[in-house]
N, C-alpha and C positions, 0 to 999 in steps of 0.2 A: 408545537415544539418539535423542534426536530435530533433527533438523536442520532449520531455514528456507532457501530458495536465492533471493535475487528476483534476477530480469534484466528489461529489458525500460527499464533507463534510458536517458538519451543525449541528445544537445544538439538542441534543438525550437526555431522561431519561436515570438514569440509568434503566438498564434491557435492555433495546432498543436496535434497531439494525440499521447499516448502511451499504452501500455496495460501495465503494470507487472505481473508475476508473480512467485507465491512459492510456492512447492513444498517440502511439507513432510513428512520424513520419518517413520516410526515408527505406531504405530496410534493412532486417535481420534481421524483428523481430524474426524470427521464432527458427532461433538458438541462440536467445540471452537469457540469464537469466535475469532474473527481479526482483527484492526487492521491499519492502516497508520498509520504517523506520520513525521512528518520534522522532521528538523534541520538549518535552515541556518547557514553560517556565523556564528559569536557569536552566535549564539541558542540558548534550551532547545529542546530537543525537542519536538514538539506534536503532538497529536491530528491526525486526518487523517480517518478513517472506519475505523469497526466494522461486521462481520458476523457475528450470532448463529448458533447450529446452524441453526436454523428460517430463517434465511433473512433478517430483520428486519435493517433498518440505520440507522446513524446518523451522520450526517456535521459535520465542522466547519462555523461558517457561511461561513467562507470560501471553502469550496468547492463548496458545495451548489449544485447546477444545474448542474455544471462537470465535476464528479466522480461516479463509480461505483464501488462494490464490490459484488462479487459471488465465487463459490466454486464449483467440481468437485467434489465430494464424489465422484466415482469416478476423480479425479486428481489427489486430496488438491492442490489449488492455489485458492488464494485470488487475484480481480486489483484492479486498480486500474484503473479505465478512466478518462482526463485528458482532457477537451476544454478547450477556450477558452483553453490556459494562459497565463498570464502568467508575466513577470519575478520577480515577487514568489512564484513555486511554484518557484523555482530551490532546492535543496535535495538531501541524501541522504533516500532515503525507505527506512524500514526497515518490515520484515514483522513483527508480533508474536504468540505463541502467548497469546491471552490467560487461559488456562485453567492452564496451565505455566507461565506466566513465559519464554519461549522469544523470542530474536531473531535477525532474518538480519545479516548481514553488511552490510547498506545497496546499494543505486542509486542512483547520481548521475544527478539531474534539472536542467538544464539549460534554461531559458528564454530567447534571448537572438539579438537579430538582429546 
């Protein structure tokens, strides 16, 4: 059974930064790709950034310059690293297995002076 765990949310200025973690149980993490996406309030859910096995990534334009992902492969965790954030990155941000079809449970991200 494979399980996603992310922590690492919580309420930030803007400007502020956070750095989001997902820990993922089961074997393969290593060849698995892994996303971040969020859902804010009355909105669909959206892209965020992808990380391939190899390392390769791909980010929304929203967030590029601002955002990082990156991955442990000897701590099966995948993160999210948040600079510059804004108001508008207020959201739950969920972990996705993207090989499995696999999601966490969400973190609530919090922008707001």
């Amino acid at each position: 059974q494979v399980q996603l765990v992310e922590s690492g949310g919580g309420l930030v200025q803007p400007g502020g930064s956070l750095r989001l973690s997902c820990e993922v149980s089961g074997i393969g993490f290593s060849y698995t790709a892994m996303g971040w996406y969020r859902q804010a309030p009355g909105k669909q859910r959206e892209f965020v950034a992808d990380i391939g096995s190899s390392g390769n990534t791909n980010y929304a334009d929203s967030v590029k310059g601002r955002f990082t992902i990156s991955r442990d492969n000897a701590k099966n965790t995948v993160y999210l690293q948040m600079n510059s954030l804004k108001p508008e990155d207020t959201a739950v941000y969920y972990c996705h297995d993207l090989r499995r079809d696999y999601w966490g449970q969400g973190t609530q991200v919090t922008v707001s002076s």
